[in-house]
TORFIGU-355945 format. One record per residue (C-alpha): residue in one letter; x, y, z. Coordinates in steps of 0.02 Angstrom, whole numbers, padded with zeros to 5 digits, always signed. Example, Ala and Ser with C-alpha at 12.3 -4.5 7.8 and 13.67 -1.06 7.14 Angstrom:
REM residues 2
A+00615-00225+00390;S+00684-00053+00357;
//
This chain:
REM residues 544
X+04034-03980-03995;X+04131-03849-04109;X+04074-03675-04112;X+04063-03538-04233;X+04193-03423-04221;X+04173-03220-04226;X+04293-03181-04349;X+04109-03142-04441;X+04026-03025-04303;X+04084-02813-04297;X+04037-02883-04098;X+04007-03019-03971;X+03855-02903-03868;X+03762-02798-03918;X+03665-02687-03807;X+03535-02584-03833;X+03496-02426-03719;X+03615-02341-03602;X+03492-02336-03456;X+03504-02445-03294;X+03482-02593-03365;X+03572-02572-03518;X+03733-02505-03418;X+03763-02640-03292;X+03726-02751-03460;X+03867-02674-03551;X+03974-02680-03377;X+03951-02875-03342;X+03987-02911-03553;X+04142-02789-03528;X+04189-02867-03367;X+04164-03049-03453;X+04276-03014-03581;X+04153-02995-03735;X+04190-02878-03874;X+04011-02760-03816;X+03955-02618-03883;X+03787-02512-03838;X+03682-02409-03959;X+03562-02283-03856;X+03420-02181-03969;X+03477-02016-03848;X+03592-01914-03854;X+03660-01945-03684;X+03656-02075-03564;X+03516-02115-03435;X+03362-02209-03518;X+03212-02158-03439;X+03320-02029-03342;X+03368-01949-03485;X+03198-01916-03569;X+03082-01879-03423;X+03157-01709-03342;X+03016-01651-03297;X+03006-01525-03136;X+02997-01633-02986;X+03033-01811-03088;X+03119-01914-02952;X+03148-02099-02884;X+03001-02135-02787;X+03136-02316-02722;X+03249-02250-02594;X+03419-02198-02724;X+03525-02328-02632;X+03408-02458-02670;X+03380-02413-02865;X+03574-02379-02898;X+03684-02512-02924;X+03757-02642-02809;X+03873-02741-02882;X+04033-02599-02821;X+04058-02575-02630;X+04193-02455-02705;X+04013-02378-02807;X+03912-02367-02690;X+04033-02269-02555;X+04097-02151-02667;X+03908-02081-02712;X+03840-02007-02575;X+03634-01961-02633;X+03591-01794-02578;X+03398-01866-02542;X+03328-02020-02482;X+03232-02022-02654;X+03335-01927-02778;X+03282-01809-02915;X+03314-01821-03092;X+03457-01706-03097;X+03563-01806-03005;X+03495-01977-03039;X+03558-01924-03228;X+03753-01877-03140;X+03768-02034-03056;X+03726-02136-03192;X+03854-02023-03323;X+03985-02072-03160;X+03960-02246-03161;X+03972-02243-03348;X+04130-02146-03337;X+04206-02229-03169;X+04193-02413-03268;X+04257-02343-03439;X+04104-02396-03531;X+04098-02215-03619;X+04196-02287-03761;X+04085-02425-03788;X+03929-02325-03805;X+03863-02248-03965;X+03733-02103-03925;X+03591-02034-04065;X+03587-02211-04120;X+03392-02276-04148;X+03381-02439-04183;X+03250-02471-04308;X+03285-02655-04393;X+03367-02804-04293;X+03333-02959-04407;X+03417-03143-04374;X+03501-03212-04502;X+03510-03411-04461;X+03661-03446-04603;X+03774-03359-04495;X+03689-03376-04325;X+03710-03182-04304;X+03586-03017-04298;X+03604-02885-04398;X+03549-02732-04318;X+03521-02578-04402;X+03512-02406-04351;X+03409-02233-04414;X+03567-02176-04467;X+03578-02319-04587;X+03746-02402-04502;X+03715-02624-04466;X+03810-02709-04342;X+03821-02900-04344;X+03802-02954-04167;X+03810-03137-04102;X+03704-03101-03953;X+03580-02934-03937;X+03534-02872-03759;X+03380-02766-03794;X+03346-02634-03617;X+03239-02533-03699;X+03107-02567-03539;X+02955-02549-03502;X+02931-02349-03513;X+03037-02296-03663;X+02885-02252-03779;X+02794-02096-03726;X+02610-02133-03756;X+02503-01987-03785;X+02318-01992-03785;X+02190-02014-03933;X+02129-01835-03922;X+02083-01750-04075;X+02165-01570-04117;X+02344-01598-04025;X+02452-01570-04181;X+02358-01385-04175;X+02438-01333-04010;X+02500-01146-04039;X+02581-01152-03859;X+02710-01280-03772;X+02646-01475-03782;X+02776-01570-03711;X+02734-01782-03641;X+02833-01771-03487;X+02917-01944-03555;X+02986-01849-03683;X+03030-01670-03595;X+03135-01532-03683;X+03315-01527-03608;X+03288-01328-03616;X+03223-01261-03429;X+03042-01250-03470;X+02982-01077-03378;X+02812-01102-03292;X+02806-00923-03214;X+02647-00842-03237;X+02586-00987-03366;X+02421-01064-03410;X+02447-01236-03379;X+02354-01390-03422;X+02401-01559-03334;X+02330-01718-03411;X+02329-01866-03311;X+02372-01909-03145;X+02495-02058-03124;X+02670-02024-03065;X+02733-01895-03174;X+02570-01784-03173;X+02561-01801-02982;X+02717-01740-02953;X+02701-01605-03087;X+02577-01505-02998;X+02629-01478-02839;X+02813-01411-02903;X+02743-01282-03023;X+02573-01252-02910;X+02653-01067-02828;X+02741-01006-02985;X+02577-01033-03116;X+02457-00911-03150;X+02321-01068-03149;X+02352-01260-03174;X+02198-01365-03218;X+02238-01560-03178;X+02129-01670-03293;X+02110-01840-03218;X+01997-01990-03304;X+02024-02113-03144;X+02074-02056-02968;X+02221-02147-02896;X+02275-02196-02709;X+02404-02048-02703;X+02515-02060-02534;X+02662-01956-02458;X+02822-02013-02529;X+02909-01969-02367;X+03059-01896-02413;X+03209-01836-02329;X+03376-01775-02366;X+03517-01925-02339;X+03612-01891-02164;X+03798-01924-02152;X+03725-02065-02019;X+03605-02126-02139;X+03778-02154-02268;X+03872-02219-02151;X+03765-02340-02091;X+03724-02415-02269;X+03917-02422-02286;X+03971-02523-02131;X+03798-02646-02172;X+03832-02639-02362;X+03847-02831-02376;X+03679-02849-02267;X+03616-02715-02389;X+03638-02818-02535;X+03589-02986-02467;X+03420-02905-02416;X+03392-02829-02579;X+03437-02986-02676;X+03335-03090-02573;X+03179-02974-02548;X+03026-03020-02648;X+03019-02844-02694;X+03196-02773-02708;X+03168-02651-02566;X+03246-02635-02376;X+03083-02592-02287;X+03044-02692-02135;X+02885-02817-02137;X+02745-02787-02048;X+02789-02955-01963;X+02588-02979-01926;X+02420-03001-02028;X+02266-02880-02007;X+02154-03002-01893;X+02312-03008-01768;X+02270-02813-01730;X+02095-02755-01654;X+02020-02614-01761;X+02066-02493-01639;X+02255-02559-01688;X+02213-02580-01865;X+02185-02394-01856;X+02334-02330-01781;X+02443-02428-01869;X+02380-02378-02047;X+02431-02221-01967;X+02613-02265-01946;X+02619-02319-02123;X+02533-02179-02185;X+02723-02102-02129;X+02815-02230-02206;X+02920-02215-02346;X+02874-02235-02543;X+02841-02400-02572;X+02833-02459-02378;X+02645-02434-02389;X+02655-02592-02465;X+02791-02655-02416;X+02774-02634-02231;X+02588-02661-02201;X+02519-02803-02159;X+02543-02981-02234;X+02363-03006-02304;X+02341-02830-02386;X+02368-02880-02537;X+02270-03054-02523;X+02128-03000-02402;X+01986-02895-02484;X+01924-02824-02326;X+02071-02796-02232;X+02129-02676-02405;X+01955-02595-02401;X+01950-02543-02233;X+02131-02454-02263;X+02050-02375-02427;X+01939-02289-02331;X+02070-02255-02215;X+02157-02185-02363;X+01987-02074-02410;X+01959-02003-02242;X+02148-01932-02262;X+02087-01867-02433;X+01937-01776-02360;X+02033-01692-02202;X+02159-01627-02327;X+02059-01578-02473;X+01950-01420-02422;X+01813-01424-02559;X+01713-01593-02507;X+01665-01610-02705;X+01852-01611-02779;X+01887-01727-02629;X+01735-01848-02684;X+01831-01849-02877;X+02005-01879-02776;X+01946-02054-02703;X+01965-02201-02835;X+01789-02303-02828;X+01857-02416-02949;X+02029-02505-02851;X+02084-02566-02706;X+02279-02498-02653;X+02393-02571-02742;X+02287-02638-02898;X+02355-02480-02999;X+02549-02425-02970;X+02505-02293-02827;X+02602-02128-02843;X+02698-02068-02665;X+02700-01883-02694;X+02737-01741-02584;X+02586-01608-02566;X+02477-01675-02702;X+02311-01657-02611;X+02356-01484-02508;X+02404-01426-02702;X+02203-01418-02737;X+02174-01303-02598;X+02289-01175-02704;X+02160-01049-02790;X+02233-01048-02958;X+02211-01245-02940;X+02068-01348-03013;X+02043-01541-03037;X+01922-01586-03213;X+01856-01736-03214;X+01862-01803-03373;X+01728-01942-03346;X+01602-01813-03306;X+01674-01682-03432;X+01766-01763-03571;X+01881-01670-03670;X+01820-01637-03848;X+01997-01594-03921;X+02129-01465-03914;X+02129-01335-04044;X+02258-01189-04063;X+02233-01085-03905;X+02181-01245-03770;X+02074-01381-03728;X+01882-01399-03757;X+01795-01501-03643;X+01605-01528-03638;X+01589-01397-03515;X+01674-01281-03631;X+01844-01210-03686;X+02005-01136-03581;X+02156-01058-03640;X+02305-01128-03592;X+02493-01085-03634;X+02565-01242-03574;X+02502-01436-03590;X+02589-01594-03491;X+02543-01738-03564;X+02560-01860-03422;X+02469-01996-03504;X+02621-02150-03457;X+02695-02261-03582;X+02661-02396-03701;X+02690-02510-03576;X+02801-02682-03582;X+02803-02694-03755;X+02800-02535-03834;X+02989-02521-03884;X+02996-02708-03927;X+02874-02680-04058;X+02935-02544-04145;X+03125-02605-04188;X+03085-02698-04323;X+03146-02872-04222;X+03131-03012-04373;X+03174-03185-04272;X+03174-03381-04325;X+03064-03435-04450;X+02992-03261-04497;X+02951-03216-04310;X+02908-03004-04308;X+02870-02949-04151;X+02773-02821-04236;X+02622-02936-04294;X+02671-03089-04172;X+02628-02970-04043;X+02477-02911-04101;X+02367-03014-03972;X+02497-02961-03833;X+02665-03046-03796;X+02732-03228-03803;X+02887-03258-03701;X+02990-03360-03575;X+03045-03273-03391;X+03018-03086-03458;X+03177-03085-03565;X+03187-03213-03709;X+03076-03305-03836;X+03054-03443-03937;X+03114-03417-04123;X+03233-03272-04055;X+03398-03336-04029;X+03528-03246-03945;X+03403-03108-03894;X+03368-03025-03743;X+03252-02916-03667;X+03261-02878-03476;X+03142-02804-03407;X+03026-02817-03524;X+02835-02900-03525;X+02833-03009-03389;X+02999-02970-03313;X+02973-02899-03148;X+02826-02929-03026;X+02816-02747-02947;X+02918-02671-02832;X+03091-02603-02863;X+03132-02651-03071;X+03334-02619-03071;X+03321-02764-02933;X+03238-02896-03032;X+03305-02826-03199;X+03483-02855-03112;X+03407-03027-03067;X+03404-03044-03261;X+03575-02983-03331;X+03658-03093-03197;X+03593-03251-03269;X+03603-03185-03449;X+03771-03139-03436;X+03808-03312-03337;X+03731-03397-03468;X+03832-03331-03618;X+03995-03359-03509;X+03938-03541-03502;X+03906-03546-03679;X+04051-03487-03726;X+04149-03601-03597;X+04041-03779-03676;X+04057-03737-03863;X+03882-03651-03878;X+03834-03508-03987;X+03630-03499-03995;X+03537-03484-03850;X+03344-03476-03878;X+03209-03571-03758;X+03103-03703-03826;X+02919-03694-03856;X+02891-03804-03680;X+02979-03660-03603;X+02891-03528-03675;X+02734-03602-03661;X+02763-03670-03456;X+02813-03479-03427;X+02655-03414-03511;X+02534-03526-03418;X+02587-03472-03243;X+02571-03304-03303;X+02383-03345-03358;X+02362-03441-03222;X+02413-03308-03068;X+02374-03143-03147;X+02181-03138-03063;X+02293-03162-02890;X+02393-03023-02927;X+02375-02855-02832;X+02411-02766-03000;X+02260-02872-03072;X+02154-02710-03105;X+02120-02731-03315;X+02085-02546-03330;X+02278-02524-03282;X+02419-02497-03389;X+02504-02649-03326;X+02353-02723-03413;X+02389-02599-03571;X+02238-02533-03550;X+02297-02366-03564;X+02344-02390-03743;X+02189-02363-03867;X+02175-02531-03962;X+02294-02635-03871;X+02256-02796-03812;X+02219-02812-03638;X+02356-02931-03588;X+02429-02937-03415;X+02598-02876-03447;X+02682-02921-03257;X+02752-03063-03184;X+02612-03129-03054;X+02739-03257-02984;X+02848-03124-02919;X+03047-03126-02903;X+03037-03310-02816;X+02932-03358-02964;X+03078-03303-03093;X+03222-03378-02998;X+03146-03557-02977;X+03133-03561-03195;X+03292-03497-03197;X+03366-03618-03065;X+03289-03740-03175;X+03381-03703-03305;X+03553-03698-03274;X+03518-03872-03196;X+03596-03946-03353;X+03734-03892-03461;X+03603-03853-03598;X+03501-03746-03505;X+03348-03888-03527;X+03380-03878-03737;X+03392-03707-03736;X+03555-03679-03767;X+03648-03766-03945;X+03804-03765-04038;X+03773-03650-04220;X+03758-03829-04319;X+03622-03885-04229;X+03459-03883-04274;X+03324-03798-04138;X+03173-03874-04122;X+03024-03797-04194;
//
């Protein structure tokens, strides 16, 4: 097959976004030998750990599971101060491993991409940016993720703020000064949770305003011990076989047992021990049929709620604390530090918006049906538009008139979370349907591997256009249909459902199969030297 050469591309890869994703993507088309360059909308490097610096923002997977993997060299040289790091650092370690692979020089900051549209002539994209400058890329690696578009919520009045509004997705890179402030939280996920218990002592009140309770646990930190690092160093191949093998991306030891294997009495004291485990391990580490047995996960809800009631001294903000809704796990769970012991504070109070909705915010606070407070300060914690959100907005123009845009509309259409039919020679790890929960830069890693595999192969067999047929698509799509009601993130109220997201369609937006699930299709693929039909040489004509 002959190919089409690049004399007529300003570059091989494209990436967009300089966050996790988007760096090790710009590292493997570097180390590959592509001409790559990455645009990022910030003005500095990070992704989501450049826009959410809010007070407490941290990892809540252990740092040397999140980072990167791919460098013994890397990963010795960094030594995290915390089991879970904060933001501050997280954003110096990722500026290092920018600057300790040279990829500085390849990445264009205060670039937003607003137009990428295919132009099938030339078999290239043309990308353009806010600033009005187009690049003509061969192949485009969107990481834009999951949680890159702030969402904030349809409240009336918000524009009329007289004090600081800030979505903590989008937080002001100038110290924000709490002391002695008014402050208004709303919502309660991650961000909100951890919000309240750093700025608690310092406020002169903080009102949290929660719609749905959520299964809040202790994240368990701890700072990283010399042992700790030199452990992780001599084990460092172990290290990454687990987390390249693991289901969920994480190190945390398995149960090893299922619920009706314990007597209650046993049941008990071990949903004590992982009551003490770290982040993610409540899930992780407890037992086999949690996620799959309704009664076994009831019976450690109200495990869960009697730990909620022994902490939380006023028995009716306790009551509003316990989700009636969920079992744990069918929302993302937050692992804070101090959340509930934060409501014992005086100058603390919990509003619960489904008994006292807000009626809007006007110049001087919030109105609620119960009536008005001042506040100087409001945190919008309200999450993201989840999966999508970016994807929607860049103006992507495909094949045949594809736009993401209106395409969309009824929720997304693709094959293994990062391509689609009538996109060629576009990416988008970890986006809808990418990872199955649990640690993303571990199944997003899972992705640029084989992406950047797959364009080494192409350009090794005479390929130029790689874009999966309709079969593929569609074969993806119905196991996605088909497992989402057996997912543990199957709750349709959720944001991994959209639902936060007023007039979205509510799509599941995981992948239900899990990380086993995405590397059987992609196994699948590379079984032939087409990729199954989805990869072709620029004269050939895809299938519609």
């Amino acid at each position: 097959m002959t190919s089409r050469t690049d004399n007529d591309v300003d570059v091989e890869v494209l990436v967009i976004g300089a966050g996790v994703v988007g760096i090790y993507a710009l590292y493997r088309a570097i180390e590959a030998g592509f001409t790559a360059q990455t645009l990022e909308a910030g003005d500095g490097i990070g992704g989501v750990w450049y826009w959410n610096r809010y007070p407490a923002a941290r990892f809540d997977s252990e740092s040397y599971t999140y980072g990167y993997i791919f460098s013994k060299e890397l990963f010795d040289e960094w030594k995290w101060d915390e089991e879970f790091a904060t933001q501050p650092e997280i954003e110096r370690y990722l500026n290092h491993v920018v600057d300790r692979f040279a990829l500085r020089q390849h990445i264009r900051t205060g670039q937003r991409v607003v137009s990428a549209v295919w132009n099938e002539d030339d078999s290239l994209w043309q990308v353009t940016t806010e600033a009005g400058e187009t690049i003509r890329a061969r192949w485009v690696i969107s990481a834009t993720g999951g949680l890159s578009v702030p969402h904030y919520p349809e409240i009336d009045g918000i524009d009329d703020f007289q004090g600081e509004g800030h979505h903590t997705g989008a937080w002001p890179h100038e110290q924000l000064d709490f002391t002695g402030k008014r402050v208004a939280i709303i919502g309660n996920g991650p961000s909100g949770a951890q919000i309240l218990p750093a700025i608690v002592d310092i406020v002169e009140q903080v009102d949290l305003y929660q719609r749905t309770p959520t299964w809040t646990t202790p994240l368990n930190n701890a700072p990283m011990s010399d042992e700790k690092r030199a452990w992780l160093s001599e084990n460092f191949e172990m290290v990454v076989r687990t987390l390249t093998k693991s289901p969920t991306g994480f190190m945390h030891p398995p149960a090893g047992k299922f619920s009706t294997e314990d007597s209650a009495e046993e049941r008990q004291a071990f949903y004590e021990e992982i009551w003490k485990a770290p982040g993610f391990g409540k899930l992780t580490s407890n037992y086999y049929d949690m996620t799959t047995n309704r009664e076994v996960n009831l019976e450690f809800c109200d495990f869960l709620a009697r730990k909620v009631r022994s902490i939380v001294k006023d028995p009716v903000t306790a009551e509003r604390l316990i989700p009636k809704d969920h079992l744990f796990g069918a929302k993302r769970p937050p692992f804070i530090a101090d959340y509930y012991e934060s409501f014992n504070k005086p100058n603390a109070s919990l509003v619960a918006l489904r008994e006292t909705p807000i009626v809007r915010v006007d110049a001087t606070g919030i109105e609620t049906t119960e009536g008005h407070r001042d506040y100087d300060i409001i945190v919008y914690a309200t999450g993201f538009d989840f999966g999508t959100g970016a994807l929607t907005r860049m103006g992507i123009t495909g094949r045949e008139g594809l736009d993401l845009s209106t395409d969309w509309e009824d929720g997304p259409f693709d094959f293994a979370g990062f391509a689609a039919h009538r996109l060629p020679n576009f990416f988008f790890p970890g986006g809808p349907h990418g990872a199955g929960g649990g640690n993303y830069p571990r199944y997003s890693q899972d992705q640029i591997d084989w992406i950047a595999d797959a364009l080494i192969h192409a350009r090794e067999h005479g390929f130029d256009r790689f874009e999966p047929t309709a079969e593929q698509e569609e074969g993806w799509m119905t196991m996605v249909e088909t497992l989402a009601p057996q997912s543990i993130f199957s709750a349709e109220h959720s944001h991994y459902y959209g639902a936060n997201v007023q007039g979205k369609p509510k799509k599941f937006l995981l992948n239900p199969g899990g990380r086993a699930k995405l590397h059987e299709i992609l196994d699948e693929m590379t079984s032939t030297t087409d990729f199954n039909g989805a990869l072709v040489a620029s004269h050939e004509r895809v299938a519609v």
